[in-house]
N, C-alpha and C positions, 0 to 999 in steps of 0.2 A: 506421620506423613511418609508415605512408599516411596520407590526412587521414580524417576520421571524416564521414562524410556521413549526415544523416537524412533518410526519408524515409520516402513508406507505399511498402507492401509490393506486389509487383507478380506475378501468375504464381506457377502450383501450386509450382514449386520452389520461391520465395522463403518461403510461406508452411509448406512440411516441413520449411526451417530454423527457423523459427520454435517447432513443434513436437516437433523434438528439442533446442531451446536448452531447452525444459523441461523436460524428460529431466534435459539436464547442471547444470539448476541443483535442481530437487525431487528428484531423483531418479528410476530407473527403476520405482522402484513408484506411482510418482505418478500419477493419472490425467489426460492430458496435453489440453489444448482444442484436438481435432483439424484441422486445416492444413483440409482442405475447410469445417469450421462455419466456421473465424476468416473464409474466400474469401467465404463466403455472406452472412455479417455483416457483415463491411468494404462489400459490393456494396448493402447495404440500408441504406446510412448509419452504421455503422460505423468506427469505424478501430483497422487495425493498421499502426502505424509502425516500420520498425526502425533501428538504428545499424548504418552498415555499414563494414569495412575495407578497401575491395578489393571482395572480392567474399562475404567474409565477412560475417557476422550476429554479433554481439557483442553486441547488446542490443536488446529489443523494449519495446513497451507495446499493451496491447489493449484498449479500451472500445468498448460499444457502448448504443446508445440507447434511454431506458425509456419506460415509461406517457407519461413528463411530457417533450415534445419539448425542454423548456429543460433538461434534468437528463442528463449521459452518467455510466454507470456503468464507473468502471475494473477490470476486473477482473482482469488482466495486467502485472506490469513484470518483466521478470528481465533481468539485464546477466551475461553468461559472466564465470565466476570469472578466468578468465587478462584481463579489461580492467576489473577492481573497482581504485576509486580514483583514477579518472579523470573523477571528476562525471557519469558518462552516465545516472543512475538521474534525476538533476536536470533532464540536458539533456532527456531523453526525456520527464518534464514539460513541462519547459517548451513543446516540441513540442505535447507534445496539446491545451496549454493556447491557446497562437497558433490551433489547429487547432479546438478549439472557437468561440475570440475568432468567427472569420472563419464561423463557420456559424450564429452566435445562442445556441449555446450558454452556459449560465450560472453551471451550477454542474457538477463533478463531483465525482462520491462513491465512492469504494471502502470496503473492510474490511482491517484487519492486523490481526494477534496482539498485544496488548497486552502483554505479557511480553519482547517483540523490541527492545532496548535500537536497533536500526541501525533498523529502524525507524521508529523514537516519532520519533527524533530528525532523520530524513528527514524525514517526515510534517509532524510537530508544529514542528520545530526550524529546520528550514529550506523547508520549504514551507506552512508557517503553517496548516494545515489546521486546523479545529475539532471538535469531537466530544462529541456528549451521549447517546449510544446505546449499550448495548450488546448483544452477542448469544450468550449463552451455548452452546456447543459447535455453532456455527452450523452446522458439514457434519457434525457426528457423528465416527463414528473414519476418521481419517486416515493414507496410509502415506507414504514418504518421508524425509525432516526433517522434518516435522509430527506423526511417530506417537510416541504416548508421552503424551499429555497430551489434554484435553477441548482440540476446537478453537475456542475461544474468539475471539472477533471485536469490534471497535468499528468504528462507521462513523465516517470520515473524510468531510467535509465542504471542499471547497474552491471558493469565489468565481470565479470564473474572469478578473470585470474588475478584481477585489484585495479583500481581506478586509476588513470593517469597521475599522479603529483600534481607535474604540473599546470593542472586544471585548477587545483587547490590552493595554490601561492601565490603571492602574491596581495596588494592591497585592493579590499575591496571596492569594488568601484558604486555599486547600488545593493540599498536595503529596501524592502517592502516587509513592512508590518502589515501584522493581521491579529485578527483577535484572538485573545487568550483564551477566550469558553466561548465558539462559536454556538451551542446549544443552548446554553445560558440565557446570551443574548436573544437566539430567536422565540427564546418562552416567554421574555420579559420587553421584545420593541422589536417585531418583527420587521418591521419599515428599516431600523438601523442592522440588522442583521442582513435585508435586501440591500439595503447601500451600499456594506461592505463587499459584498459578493459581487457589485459591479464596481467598485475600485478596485478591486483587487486583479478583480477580472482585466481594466483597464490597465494597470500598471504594469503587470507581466507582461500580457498582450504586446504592451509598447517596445518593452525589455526585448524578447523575444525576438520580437521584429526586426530590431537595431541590431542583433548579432551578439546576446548577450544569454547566459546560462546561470539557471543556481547551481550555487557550488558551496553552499554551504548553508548554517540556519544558527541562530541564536537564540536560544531561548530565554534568557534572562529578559531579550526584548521582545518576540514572538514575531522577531522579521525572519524572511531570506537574507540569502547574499549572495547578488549575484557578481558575475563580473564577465568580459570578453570570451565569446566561444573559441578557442582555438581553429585552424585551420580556415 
């Protein structure tokens, strides 16, 4: 096994790897963020980074920059199934993060399915992100691994020079469980997979509204935890 090098992405070729890596992780019915936008994007302040083996592409991340020049939104990470479990979903944060540090960036924000136990607990668990938003069936109907469910979304929230503390301390005051293999589920009782996606949907909603953020995630239980928004 060669060493893993990150870097941003260089040349039309590098960038079509990039474009069929999400092929092989969404699927081919997926609608894929085509290699020449990501070229044009990266070129206008942008970045697309990938993990490379050789010569291989094994995992990317792709954000690009909004209204608010201190704000990059992520809206890309996928790591090939044959290199999962090798921290690169993290390393590749941690990348964009140094990669904003050095350009003034402050904060970056994506969205994920709230239902996504690997996920929550990336996110939430180990890259401390926060979240008081949510966005019901934010792209409409979905195909791939996504199809089957309202595409439901939270924004993710992360600090780029390090998260407030004291967002994180203190006794939790709400859990929301969700299921441990949302996928699972929708192969095997779609109707309870649809349930969960409007409780859950329901419970944060509620959360949110009352003044309330995650700030944290438990996997052993496959809840949030939320508690009082500051400020």
């Amino acid at each position: 096994m060669s060493e893993v090098v990150l870097r941003d992405l260089v040349g039309m070729d590098e960038f079509l790897k990039a474009e069929e890596l999400q092929w092989i992780v969404w699927g081919k019915d997926d609608t894929a963020d085509p290699a020449d936008l990501m070229m044009v994007i990266q070129h206008e302040g942008g970045l697309v980074a990938g993990a490379f083996e050789g010569e291989e592409l094994i995992g990317y991340v792709f954000g690009f920059p909004t209204r608010t020049p201190s704000i990059q939104h992520s809206h890309r990470l996928a790591v090939s199934p044959k290199a999962r479990g090798r921290g690169l979903a993290i390393t590749l944060k941690h990348y964009q993060r140094q990669w904003c540090l050095e350009r003034g960036i402050t904060l970056i924000r994506w969205t994920f399915d709230p239902l996504r136990h690997l996920n929550a607990n990336l996110n939430v668990g180990r890259l401390g992100v926060t979240v008081s938003t949510y966005f019901p069936d934010y792209y409409g109907a979905m195909k791939g691994i996504n199809s089957g469910l309202a595409s439901d979304r939270i924004l993710a929230e992360w600090a780029v020079p390090g998260q407030e503390m004291a967002k994180r301390n203190g006794d939790t005051a709400v859990m929301v469980r969700i299921p441990e293999d949302i996928d699972r589920l929708l192969a095997t009782d779609k109707k309870a997979a649809e349930a969960e996606r409007l409780r859950v949907r329901h419970e944060l909603t509620h959360h949110f509204e009352n003044g309330y953020s995650i700030t944290g995630y438990d996997p052993s239980l496959c809840a949030y935890l939320l508690t009082p928004s500051l400020g």
